[in-house]
Backbone of each chain as nested JSON, in Angstrom:
{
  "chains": [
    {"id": "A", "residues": [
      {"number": 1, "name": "UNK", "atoms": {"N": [77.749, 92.264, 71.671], "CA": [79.057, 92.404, 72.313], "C": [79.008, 92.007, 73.795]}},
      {"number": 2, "name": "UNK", "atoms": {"N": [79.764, 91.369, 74.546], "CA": [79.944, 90.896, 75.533], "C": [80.116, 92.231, 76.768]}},
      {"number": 3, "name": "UNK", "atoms": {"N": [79.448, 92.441, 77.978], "CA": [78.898, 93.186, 78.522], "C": [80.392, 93.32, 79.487]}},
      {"number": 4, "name": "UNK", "atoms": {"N": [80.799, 94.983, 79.422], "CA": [81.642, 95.327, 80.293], "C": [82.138, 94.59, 81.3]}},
      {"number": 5, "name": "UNK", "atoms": {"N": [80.883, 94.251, 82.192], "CA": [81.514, 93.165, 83.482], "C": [81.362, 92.262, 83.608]}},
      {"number": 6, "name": "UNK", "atoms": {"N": [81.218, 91.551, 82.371], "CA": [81.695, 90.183, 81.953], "C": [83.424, 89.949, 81.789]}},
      {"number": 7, "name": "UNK", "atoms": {"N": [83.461, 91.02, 80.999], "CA": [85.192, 90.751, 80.568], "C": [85.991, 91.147, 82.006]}},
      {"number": 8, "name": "UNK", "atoms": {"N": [85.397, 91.628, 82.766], "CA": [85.881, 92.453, 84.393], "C": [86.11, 90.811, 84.985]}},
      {"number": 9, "name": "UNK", "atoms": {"N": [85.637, 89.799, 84.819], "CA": [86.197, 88.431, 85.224], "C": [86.903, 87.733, 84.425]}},
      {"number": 10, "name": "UNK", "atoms": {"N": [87.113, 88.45, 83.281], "CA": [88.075, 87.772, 82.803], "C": [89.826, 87.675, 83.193]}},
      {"number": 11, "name": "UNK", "atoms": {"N": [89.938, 89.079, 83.473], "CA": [91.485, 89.379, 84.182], "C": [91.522, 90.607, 85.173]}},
      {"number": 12, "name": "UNK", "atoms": {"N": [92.853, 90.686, 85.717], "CA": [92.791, 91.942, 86.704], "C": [92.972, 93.011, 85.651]}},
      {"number": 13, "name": "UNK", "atoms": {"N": [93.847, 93.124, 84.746], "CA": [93.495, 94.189, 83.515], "C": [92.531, 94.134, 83.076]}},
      {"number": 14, "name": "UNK", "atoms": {"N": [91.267, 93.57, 82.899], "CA": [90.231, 93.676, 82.031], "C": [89.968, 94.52, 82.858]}},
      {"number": 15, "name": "UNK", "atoms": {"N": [89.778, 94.253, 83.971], "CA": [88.717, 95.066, 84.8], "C": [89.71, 96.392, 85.392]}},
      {"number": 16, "name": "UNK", "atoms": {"N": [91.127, 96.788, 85.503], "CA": [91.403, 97.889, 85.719], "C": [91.914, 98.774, 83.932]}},
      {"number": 17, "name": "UNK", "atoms": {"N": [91.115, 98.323, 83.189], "CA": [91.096, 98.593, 81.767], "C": [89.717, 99.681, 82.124]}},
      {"number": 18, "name": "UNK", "atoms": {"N": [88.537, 99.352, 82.391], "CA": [87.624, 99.787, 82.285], "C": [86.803, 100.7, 83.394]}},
      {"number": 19, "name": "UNK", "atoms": {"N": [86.42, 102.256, 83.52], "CA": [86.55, 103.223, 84.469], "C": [85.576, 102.586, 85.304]}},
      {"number": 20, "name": "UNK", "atoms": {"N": [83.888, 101.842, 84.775], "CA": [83.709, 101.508, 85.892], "C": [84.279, 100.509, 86.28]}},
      {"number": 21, "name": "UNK", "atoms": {"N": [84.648, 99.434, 85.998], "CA": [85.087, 98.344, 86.693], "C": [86.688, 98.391, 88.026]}},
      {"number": 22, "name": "UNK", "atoms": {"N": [87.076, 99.795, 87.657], "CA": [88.001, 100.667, 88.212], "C": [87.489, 100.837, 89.975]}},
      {"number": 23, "name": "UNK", "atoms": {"N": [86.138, 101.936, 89.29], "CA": [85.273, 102.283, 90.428], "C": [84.62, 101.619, 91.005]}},
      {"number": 24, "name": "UNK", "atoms": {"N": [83.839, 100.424, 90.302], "CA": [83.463, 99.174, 91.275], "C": [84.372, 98.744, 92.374]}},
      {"number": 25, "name": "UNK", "atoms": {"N": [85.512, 98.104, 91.901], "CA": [86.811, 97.592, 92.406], "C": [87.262, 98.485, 94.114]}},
      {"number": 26, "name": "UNK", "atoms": {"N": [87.214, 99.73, 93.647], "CA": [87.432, 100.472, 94.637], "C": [86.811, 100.339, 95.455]}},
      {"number": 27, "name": "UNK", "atoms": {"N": [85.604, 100.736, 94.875], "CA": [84.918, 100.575, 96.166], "C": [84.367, 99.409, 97.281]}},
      {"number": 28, "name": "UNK", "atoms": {"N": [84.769, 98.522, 96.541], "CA": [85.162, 97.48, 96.944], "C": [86.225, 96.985, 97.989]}},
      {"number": 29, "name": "UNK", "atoms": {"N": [87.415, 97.183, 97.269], "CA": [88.935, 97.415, 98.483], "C": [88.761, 98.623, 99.772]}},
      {"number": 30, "name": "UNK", "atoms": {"N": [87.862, 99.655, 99.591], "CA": [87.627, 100.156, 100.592], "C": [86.774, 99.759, 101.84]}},
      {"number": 31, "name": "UNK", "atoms": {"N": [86.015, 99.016, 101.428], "CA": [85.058, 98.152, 102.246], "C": [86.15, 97.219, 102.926]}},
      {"number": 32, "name": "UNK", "atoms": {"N": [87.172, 96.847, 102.21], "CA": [87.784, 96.004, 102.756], "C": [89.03, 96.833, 103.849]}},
      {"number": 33, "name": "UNK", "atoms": {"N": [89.33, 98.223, 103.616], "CA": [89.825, 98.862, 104.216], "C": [91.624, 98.303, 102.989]}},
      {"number": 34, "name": "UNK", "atoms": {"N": [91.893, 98.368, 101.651], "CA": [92.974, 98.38, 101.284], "C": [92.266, 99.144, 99.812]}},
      {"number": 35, "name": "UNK", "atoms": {"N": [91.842, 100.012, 100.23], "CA": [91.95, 100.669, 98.521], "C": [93.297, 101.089, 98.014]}},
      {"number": 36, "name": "UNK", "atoms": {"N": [94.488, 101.858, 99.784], "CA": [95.862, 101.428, 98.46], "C": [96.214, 100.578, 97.763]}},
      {"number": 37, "name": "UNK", "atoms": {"N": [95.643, 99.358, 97.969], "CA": [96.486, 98.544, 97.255], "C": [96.499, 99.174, 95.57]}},
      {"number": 38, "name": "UNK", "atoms": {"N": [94.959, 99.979, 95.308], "CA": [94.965, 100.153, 93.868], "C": [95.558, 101.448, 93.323]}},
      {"number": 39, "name": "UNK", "atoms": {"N": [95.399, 102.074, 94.667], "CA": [96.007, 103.307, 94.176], "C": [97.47, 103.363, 94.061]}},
      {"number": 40, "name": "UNK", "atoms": {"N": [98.185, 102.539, 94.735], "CA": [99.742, 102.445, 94.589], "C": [99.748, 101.99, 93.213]}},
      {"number": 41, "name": "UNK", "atoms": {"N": [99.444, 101.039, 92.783], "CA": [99.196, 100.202, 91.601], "C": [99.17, 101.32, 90.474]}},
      {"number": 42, "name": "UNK", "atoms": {"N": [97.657, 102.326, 90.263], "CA": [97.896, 103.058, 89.13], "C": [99.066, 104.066, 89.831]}},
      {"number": 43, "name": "UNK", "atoms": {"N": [100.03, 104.379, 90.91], "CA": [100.471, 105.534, 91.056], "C": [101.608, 105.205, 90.375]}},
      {"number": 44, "name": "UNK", "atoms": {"N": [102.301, 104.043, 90.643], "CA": [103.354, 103.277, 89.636], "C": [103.455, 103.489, 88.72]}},
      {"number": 45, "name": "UNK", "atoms": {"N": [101.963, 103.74, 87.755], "CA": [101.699, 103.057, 86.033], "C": [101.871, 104.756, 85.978]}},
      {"number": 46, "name": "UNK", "atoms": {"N": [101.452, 105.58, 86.786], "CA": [102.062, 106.758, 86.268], "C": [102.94, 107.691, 86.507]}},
      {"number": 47, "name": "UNK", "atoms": {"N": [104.137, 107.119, 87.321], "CA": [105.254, 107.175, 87.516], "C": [106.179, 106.938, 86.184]}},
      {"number": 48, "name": "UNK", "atoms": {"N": [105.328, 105.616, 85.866], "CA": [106.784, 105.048, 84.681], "C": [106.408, 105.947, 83.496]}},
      {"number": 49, "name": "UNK", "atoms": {"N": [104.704, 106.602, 83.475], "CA": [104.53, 107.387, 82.41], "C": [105.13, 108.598, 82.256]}},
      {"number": 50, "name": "UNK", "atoms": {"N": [105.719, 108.919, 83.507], "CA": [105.737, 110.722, 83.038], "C": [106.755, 110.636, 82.262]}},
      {"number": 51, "name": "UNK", "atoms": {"N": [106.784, 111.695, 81.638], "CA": [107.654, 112.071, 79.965], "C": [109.366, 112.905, 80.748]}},
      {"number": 52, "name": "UNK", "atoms": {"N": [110.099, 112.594, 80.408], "CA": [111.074, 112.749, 80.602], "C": [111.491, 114.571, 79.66]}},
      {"number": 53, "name": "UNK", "atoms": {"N": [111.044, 115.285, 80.386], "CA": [111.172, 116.988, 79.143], "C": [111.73, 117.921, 80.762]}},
      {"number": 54, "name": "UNK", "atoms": {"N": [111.922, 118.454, 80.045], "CA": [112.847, 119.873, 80.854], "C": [111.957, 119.929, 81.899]}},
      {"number": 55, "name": "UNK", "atoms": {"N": [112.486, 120.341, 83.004], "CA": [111.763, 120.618, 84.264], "C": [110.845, 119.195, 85.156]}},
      {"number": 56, "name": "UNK", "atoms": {"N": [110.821, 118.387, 84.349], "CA": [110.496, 117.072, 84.76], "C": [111.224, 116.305, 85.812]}},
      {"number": 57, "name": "UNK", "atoms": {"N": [112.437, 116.644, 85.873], "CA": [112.933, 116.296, 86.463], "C": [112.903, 116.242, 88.331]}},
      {"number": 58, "name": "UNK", "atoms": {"N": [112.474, 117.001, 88.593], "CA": [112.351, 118.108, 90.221], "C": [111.086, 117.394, 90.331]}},
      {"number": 59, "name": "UNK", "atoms": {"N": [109.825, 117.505, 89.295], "CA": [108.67, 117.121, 89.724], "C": [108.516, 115.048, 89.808]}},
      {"number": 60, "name": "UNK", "atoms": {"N": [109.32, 114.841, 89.105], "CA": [109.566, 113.225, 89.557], "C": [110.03, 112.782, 90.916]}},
      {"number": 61, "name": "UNK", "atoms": {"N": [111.082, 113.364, 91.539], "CA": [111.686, 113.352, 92.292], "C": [110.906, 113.243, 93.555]}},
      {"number": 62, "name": "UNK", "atoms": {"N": [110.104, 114.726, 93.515], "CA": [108.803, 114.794, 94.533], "C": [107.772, 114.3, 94.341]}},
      {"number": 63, "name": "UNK", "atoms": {"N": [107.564, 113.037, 93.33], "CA": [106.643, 112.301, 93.218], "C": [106.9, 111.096, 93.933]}},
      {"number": 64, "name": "UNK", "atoms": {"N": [108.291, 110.575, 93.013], "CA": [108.714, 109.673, 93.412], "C": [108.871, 109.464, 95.577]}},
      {"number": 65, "name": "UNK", "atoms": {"N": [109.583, 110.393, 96.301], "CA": [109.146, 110.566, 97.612], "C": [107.826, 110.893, 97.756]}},
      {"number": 66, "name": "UNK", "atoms": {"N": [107.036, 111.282, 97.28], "CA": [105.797, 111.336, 98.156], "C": [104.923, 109.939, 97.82]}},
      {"number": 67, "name": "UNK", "atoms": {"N": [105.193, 109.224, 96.942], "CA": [104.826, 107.522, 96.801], "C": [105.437, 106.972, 97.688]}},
      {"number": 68, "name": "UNK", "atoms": {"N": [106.311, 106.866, 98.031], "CA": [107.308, 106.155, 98.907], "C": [106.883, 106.47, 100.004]}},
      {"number": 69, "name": "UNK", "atoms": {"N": [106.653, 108.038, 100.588], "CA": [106.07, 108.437, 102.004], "C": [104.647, 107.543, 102.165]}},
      {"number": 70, "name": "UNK", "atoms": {"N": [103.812, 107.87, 101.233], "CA": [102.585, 107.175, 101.62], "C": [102.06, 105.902, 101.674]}},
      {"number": 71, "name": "UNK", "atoms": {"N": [103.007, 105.124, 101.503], "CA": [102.617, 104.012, 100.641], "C": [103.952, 102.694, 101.232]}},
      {"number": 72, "name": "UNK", "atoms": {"N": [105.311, 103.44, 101.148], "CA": [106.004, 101.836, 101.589], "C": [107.011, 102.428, 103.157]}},
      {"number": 73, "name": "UNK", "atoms": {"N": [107.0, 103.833, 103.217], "CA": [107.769, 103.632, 104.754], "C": [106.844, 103.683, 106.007]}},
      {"number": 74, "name": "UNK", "atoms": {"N": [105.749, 103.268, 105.745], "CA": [105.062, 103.053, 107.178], "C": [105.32, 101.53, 106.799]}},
      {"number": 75, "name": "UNK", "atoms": {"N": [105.514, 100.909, 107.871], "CA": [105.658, 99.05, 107.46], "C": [104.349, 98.598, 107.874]}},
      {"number": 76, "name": "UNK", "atoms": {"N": [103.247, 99.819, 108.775], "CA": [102.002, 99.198, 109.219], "C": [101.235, 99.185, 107.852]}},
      {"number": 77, "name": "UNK", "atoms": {"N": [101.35, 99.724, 107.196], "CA": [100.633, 100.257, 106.106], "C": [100.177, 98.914, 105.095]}},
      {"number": 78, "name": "UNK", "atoms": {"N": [98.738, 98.882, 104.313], "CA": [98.321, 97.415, 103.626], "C": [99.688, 97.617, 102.742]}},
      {"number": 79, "name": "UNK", "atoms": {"N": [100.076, 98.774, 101.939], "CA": [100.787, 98.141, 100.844], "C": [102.305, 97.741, 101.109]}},
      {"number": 80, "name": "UNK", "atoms": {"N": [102.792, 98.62, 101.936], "CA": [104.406, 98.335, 102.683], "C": [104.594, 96.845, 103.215]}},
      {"number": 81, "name": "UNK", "atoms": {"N": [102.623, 96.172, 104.164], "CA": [103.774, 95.042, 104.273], "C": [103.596, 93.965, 103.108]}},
      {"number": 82, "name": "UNK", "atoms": {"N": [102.981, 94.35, 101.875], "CA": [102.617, 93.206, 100.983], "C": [104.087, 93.246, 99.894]}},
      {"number": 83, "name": "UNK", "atoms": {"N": [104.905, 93.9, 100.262], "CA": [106.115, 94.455, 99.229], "C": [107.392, 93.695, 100.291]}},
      {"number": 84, "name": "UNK", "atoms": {"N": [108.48, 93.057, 99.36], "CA": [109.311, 92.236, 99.916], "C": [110.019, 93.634, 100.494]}},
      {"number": 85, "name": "UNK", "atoms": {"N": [110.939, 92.836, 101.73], "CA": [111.801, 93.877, 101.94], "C": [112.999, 94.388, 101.368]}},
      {"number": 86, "name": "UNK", "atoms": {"N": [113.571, 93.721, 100.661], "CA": [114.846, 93.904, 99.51], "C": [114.382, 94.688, 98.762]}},
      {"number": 87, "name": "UNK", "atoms": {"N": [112.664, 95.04, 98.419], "CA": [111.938, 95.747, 96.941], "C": [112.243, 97.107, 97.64]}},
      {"number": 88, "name": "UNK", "atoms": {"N": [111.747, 97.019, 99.04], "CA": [111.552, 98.706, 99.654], "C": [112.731, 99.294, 100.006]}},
      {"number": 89, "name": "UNK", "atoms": {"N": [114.252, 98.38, 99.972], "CA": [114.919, 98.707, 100.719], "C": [116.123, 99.274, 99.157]}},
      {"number": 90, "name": "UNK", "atoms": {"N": [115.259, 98.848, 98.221], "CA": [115.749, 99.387, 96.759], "C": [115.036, 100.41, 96.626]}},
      {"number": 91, "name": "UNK", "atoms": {"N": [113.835, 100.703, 96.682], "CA": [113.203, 102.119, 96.401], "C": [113.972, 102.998, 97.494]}},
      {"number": 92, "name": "UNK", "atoms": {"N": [113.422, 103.007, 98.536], "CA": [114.241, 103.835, 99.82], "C": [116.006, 103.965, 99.074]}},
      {"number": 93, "name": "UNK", "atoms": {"N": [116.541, 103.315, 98.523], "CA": [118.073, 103.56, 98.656], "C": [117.885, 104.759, 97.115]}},
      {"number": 94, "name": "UNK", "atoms": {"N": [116.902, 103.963, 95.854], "CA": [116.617, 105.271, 95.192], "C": [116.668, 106.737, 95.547]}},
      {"number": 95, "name": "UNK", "atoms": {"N": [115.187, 106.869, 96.241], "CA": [114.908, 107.633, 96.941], "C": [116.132, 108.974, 97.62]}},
      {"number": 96, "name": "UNK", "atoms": {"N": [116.883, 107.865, 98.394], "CA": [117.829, 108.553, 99.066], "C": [119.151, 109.249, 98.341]}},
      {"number": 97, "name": "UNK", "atoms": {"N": [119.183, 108.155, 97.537], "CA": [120.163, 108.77, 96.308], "C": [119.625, 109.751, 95.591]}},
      {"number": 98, "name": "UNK", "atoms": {"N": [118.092, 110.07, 95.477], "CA": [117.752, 110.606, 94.926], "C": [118.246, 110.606, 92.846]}},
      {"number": 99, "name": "UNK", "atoms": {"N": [118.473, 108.955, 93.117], "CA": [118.291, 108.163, 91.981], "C": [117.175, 107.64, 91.158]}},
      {"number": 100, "name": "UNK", "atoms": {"N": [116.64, 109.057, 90.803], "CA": [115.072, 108.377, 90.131], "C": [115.19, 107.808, 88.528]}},
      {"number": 101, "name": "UNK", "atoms": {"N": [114.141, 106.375, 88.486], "CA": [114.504, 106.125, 87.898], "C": [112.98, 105.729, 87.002]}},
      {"number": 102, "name": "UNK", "atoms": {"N": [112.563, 105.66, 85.848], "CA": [111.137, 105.72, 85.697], "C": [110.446, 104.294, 85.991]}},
      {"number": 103, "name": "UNK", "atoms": {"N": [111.618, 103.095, 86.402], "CA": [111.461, 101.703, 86.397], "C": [111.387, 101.579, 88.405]}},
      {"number": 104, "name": "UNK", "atoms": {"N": [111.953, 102.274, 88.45], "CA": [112.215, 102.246, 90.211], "C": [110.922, 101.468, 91.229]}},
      {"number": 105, "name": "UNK", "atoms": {"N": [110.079, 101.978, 90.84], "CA": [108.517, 101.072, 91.527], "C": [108.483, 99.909, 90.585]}},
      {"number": 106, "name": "UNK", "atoms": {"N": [108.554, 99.784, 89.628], "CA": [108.031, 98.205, 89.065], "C": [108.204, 97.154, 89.62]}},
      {"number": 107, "name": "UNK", "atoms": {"N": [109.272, 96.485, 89.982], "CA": [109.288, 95.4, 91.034], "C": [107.952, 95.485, 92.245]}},
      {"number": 108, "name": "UNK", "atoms": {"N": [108.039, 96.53, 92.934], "CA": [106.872, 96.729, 93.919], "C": [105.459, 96.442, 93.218]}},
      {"number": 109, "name": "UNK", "atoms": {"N": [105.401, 97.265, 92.338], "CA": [103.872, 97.099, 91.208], "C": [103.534, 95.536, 91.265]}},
      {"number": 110, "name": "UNK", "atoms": {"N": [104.793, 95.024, 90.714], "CA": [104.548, 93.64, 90.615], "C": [103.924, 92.818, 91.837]}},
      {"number": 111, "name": "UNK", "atoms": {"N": [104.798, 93.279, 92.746], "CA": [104.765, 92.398, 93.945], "C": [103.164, 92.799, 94.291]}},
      {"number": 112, "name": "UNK", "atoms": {"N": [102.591, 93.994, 94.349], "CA": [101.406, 94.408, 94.424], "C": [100.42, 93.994, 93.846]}},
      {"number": 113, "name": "UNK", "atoms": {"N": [100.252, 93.757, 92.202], "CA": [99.805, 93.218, 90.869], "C": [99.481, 91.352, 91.502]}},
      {"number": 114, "name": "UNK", "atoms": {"N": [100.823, 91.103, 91.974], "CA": [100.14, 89.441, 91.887], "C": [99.233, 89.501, 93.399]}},
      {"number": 115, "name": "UNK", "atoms": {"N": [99.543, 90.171, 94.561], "CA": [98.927, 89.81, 96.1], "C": [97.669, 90.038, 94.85]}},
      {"number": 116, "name": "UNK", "atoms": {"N": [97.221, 91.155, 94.265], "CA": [95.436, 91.958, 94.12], "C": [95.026, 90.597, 93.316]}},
      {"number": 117, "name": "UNK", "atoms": {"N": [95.72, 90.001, 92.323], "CA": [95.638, 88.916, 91.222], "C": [95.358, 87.434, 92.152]}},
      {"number": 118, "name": "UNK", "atoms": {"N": [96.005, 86.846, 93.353], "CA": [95.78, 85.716, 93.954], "C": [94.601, 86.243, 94.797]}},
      {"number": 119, "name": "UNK", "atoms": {"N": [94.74, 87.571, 95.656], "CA": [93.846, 87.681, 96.735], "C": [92.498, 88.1, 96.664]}},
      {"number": 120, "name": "UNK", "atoms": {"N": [92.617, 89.729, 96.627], "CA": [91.582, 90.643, 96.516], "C": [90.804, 90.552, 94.834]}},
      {"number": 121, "name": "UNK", "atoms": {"N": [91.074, 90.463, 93.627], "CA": [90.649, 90.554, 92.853], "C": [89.338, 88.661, 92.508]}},
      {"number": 122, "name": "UNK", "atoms": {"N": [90.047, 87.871, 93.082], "CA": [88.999, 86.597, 93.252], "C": [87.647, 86.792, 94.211]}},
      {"number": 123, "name": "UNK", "atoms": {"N": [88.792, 87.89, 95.192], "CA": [87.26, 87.441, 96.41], "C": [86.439, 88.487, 95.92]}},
      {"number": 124, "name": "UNK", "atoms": {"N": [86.808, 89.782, 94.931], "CA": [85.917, 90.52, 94.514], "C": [84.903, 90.393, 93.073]}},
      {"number": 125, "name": "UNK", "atoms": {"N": [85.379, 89.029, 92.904], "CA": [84.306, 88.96, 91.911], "C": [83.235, 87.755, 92.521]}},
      {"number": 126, "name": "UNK", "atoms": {"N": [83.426, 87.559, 93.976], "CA": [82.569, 86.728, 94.306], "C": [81.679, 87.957, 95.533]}},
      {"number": 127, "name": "UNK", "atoms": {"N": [81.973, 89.05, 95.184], "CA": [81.512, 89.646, 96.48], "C": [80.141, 90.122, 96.082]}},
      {"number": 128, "name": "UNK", "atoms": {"N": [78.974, 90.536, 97.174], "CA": [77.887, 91.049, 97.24], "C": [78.145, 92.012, 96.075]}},
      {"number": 129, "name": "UNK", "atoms": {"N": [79.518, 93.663, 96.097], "CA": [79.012, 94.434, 95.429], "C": [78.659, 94.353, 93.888]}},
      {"number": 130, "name": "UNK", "atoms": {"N": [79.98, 93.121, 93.659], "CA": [80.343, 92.759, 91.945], "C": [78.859, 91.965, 91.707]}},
      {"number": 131, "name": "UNK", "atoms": {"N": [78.314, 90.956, 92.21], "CA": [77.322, 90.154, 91.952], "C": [76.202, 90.575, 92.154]}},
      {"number": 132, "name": "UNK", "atoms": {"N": [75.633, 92.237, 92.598], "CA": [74.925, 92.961, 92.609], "C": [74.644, 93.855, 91.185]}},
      {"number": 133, "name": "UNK", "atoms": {"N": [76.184, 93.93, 91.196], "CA": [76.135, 95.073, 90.02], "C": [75.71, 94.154, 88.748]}},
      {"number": 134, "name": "UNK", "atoms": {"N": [76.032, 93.084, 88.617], "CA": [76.38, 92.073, 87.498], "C": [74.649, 91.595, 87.001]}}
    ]},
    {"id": "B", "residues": [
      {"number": 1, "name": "UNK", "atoms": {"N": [102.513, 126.316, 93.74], "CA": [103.039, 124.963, 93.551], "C": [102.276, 123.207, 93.937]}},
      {"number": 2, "name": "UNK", "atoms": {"N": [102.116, 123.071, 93.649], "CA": [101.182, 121.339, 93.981], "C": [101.663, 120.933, 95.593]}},
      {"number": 3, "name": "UNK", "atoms": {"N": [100.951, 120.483, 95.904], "CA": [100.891, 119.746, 97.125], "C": [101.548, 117.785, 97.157]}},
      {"number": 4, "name": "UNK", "atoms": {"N": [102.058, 117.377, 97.863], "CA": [102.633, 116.012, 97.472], "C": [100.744, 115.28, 97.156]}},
      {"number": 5, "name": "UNK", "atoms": {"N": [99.813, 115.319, 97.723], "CA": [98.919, 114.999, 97.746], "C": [98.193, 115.15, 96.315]}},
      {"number": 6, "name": "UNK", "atoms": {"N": [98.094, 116.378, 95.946], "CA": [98.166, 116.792, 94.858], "C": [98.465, 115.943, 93.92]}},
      {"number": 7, "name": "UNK", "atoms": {"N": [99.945, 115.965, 93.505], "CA": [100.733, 115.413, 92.734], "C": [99.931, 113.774, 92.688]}},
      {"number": 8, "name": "UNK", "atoms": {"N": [100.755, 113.268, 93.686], "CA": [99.947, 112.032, 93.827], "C": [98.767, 111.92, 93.514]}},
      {"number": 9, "name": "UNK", "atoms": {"N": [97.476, 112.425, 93.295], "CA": [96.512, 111.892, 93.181], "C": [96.288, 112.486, 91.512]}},
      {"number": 10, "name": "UNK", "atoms": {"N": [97.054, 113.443, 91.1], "CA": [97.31, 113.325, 89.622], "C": [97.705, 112.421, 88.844]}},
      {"number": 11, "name": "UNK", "atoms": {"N": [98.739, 112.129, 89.614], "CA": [99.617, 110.764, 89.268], "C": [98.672, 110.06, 88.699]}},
      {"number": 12, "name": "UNK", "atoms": {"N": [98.038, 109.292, 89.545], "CA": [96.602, 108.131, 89.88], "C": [96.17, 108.263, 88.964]}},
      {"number": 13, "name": "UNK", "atoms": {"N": [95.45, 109.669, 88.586], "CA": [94.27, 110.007, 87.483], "C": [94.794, 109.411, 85.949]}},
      {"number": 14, "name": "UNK", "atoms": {"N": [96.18, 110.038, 86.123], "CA": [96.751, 110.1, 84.606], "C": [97.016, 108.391, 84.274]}},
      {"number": 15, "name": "UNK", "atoms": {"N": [96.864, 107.764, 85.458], "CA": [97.363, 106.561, 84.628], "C": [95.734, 105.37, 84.292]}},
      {"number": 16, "name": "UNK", "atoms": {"N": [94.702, 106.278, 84.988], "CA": [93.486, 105.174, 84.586], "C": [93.121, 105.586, 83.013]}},
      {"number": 17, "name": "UNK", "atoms": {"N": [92.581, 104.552, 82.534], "CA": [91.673, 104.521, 80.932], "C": [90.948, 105.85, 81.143]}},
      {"number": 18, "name": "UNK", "atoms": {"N": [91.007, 106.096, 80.101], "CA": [90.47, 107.56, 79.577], "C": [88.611, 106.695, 79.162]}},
      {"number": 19, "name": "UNK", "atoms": {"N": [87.713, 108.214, 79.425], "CA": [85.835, 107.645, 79.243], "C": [86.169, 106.587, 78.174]}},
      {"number": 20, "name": "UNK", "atoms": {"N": [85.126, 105.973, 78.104], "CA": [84.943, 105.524, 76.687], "C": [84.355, 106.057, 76.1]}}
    ]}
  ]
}
C-alpha cells in the first residue's frame, strides 16, 4: 500500500485527510508564523458540521462570533487579509444580524482552501520538515 | 459554561479525521 505521505502530495485533502499529515502541516505553517490559516479552515468544516437540535442554537451563534473575532476582524491578521472584502463584509453583516447560517463561512473556507492550495501547501511539500519526515 | 476559546478549539478538533 502506498505510504501515508506519499498520498500527503497528492492533494491538500489527502494530506488534511490524515492526523499526521494534519500535524506535520502544522507544524509547518507555524514555522511560517500562519498556522491560522489551518485552523480557520477546520473551524469552518466544523461550523457547517454542528447538528442543528434544541439548544444548538445559542451555542452556534457564539461560535459563529468567536470565529469571526479571531480570525477575520483584525484586518492585520494572516487569515482576514487573505479573505476578499465583500466575503468578510458578508460574515460581519451575518454576524450582526445575528443571521447564522451553517453555510455562512464557506465562501471564506474557500477563499482560504485555494491561497493554502496555490501557496503554503506547494512550498510545504518542498520544505526541510516534509522531506525530512518523508 | 465554555470559554469562546474553548468552543473554538472544539470546533477544530471535531472537524479533523478521527485515529486510524
Amino acid at each position: 500500500p502506498t505510504p501515508p505521505y506519499l498520498k500527503w502530495a497528492e492533494s491538500l485533502h489527502s494530506l488534511l485527510d490524515d492526523q499526521d499529515g494534519i500535524h506535520l502541516f502544522r507544524t509547518f505553517l507555524k514555522q511560517e508564523d500562519c498556522a491560522d490559516l489551518l485552523d480557520f479552515w477546520f473551524a469552518c468544516s466544523g461550523f457547517r458540521k454542528l447538528e442543528t437540535s434544541e439548544g444548538n442554537e445559542e451555542k452556534k451563534l457564539k461560535l459563529a462570533k468567536a470565529i469571526y473575532k479571531k480570525y477575520i476582524l483584525d484586518s492585520n491578521g494572516i487569515v482576514s487579509r487573505q479573505i476578499k472584502p465583500a466575503t468578510k463584509s458578508f460574515i460581519k453583516d451575518c454576524v450582526v444580524r445575528l443571521h447564522i447560517d451553517p453555510a455562512m463561512f464557506d465562501q471564506a473556507q474557500t477563499e482560504i482552501q485555494t491561497m493554502m492550495e496555490e501557496n503554503t501547501y506547494p512550498v510545504f511539500l518542498k520544505s526541510d520538515i516534509y522531506l525530512e519526515y518523508t | 459554561l465554555d470559554s469562546e476559546d474553548d468552543l473554538l478549539q472544539k470546533c477544530i478538533t471535531s472537524a479533523m479525521p478521527k485515529q486510524r
